[in-house]
C-alpha positions as CSV (number, residue, x, y, z in Angstrom):
1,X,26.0,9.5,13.0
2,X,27.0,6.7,11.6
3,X,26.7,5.7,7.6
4,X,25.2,2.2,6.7
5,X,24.7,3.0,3.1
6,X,25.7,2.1,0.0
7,X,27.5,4.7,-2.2
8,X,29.3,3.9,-5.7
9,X,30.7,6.7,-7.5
10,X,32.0,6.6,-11.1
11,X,32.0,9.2,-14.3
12,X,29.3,10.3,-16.6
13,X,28.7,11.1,-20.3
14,X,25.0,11.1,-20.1
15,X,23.3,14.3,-21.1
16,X,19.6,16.0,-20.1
17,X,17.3,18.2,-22.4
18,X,15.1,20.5,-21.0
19,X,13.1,23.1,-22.4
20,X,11.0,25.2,-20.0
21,X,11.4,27.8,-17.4
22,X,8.7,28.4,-15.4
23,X,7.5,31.9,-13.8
24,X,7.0,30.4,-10.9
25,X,8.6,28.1,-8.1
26,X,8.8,27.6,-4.3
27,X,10.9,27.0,-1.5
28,X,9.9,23.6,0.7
29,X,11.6,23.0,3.8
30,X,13.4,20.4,4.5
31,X,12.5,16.8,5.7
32,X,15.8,15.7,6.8
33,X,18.0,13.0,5.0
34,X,21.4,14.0,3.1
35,X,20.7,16.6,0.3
36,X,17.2,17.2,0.5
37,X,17.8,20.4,1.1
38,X,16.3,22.8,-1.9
39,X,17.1,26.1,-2.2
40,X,16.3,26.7,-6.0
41,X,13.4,25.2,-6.3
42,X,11.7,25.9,-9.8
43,X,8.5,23.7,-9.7
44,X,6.8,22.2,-7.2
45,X,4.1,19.5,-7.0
46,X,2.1,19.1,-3.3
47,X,1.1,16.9,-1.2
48,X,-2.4,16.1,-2.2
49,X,-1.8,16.5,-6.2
50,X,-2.4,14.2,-8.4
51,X,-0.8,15.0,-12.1
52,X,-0.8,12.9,-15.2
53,X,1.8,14.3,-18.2
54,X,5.1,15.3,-18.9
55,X,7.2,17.6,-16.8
56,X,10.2,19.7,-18.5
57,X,11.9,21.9,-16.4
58,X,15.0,24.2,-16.2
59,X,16.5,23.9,-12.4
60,X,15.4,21.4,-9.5
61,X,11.5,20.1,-9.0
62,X,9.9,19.1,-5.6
63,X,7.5,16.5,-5.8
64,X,5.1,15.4,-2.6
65,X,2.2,14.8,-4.3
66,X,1.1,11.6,-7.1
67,X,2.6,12.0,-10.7
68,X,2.0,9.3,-13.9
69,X,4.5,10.0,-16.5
70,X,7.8,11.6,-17.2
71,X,10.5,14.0,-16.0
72,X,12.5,15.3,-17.6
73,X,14.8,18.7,-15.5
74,X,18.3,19.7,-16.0
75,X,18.8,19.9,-12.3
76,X,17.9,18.0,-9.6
77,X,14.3,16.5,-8.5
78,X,13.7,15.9,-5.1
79,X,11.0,13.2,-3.8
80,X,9.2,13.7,-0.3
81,X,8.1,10.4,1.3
82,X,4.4,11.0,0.6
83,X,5.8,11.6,-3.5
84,X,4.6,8.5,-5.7
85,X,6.1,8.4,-8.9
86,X,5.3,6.1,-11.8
87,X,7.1,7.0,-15.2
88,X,10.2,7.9,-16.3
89,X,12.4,10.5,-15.0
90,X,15.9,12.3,-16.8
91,X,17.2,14.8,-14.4
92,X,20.9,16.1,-13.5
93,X,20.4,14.6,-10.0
94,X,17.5,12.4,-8.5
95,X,17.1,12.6,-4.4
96,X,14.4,10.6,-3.4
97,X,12.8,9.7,-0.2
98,X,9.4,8.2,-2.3
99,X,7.9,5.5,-4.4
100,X,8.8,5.0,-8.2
101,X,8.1,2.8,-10.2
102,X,10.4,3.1,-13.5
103,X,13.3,4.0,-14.5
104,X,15.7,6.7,-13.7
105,X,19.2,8.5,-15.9
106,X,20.6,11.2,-14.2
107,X,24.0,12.9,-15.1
108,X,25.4,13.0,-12.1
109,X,24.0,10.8,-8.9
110,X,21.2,9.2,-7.5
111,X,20.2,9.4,-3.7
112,X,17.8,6.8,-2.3
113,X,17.3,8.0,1.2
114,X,14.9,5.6,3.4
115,X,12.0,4.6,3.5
116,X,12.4,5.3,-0.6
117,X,11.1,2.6,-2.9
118,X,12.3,1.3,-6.3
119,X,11.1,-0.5,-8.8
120,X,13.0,-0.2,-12.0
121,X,16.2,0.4,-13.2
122,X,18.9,3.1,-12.8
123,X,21.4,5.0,-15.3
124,X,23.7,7.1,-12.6
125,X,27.3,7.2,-12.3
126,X,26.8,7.8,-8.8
127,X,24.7,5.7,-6.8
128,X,24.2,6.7,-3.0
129,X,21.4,4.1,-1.1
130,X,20.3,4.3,1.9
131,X,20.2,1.4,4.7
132,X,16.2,0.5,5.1
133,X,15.5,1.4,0.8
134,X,13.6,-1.5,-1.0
135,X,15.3,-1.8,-4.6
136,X,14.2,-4.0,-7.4
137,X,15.6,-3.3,-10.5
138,X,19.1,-3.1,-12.3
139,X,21.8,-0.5,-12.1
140,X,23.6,0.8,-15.0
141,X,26.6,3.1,-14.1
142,X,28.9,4.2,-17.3
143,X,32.6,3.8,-17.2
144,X,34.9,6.4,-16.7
145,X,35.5,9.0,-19.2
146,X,38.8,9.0,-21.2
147,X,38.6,12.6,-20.6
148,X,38.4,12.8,-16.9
């Protein structure tokens, strides 16, 4: 299969805090696209959901269903297509496949994988994008480290 995307890479000195480990979690199978396979899931958020607050997390959150505020997860988040998103998000890594609207830091990359939609800005130093994504906003990506 052939790659039409768009992928910048570059080095990070951004950091994550996260405070909460939760008892729980789940395993959601995969949708297909490049890295949305989870197999650490520690919180997920259905299909059908609606949630309005802050998430903090230790490891990787799934989101399918409708959140209004922040997150914030020293590993990755993952977005299904049916996720809609509208807040901020700080996370490790962000792999979406859904609609958000705000803006995104991550430590090490973001993933837009189609039909993913964006509306706001980005703080990565690796950007991967997806031909068929719809992008509005600005992207931030750090120079390289003096120490890498």
């Amino acid at each position: 299969m052939m790659n039409t995307g768009l992928e910048i890479e570059e080095a990070s000195t951004a950091t994550v805090k996260s405070s909460i480990n939760p008892e729980h979690g789940s395993h959601h199978s995969n949708h297909g696209g490049i890295g949305m396979d989870q197999t650490n899931v520690a919180a997920f958020i259905g299909h059908g959901v609606e949630f309005k607050g802050i998430i903090t997390y230790q490891g990787n959150v799934r989101i399918d269903g409708q959140l209004d505020g922040e997150v914030h997860a020293n590993g990755t988040l993952y977005l299904g297509e049916q996720a809609v998103l509208t807040g901020k998000i700080t996370a490790q890594a962000v792999i979406s496949k859904g609609h958000i609207t705000g803006d995104i830091t991550t430590q090490d990359k973001v993933q837009l994988l189609a039909p993913a939609v964006l509306d706001g800005s980005i703080l990565t130093p690796s950007l991967f994008m997806e031909e068929g994504v719809t992008f509005n906003g600005t992207i931030e990506m750090p120079a390289s480290s003096p120490n890498r």
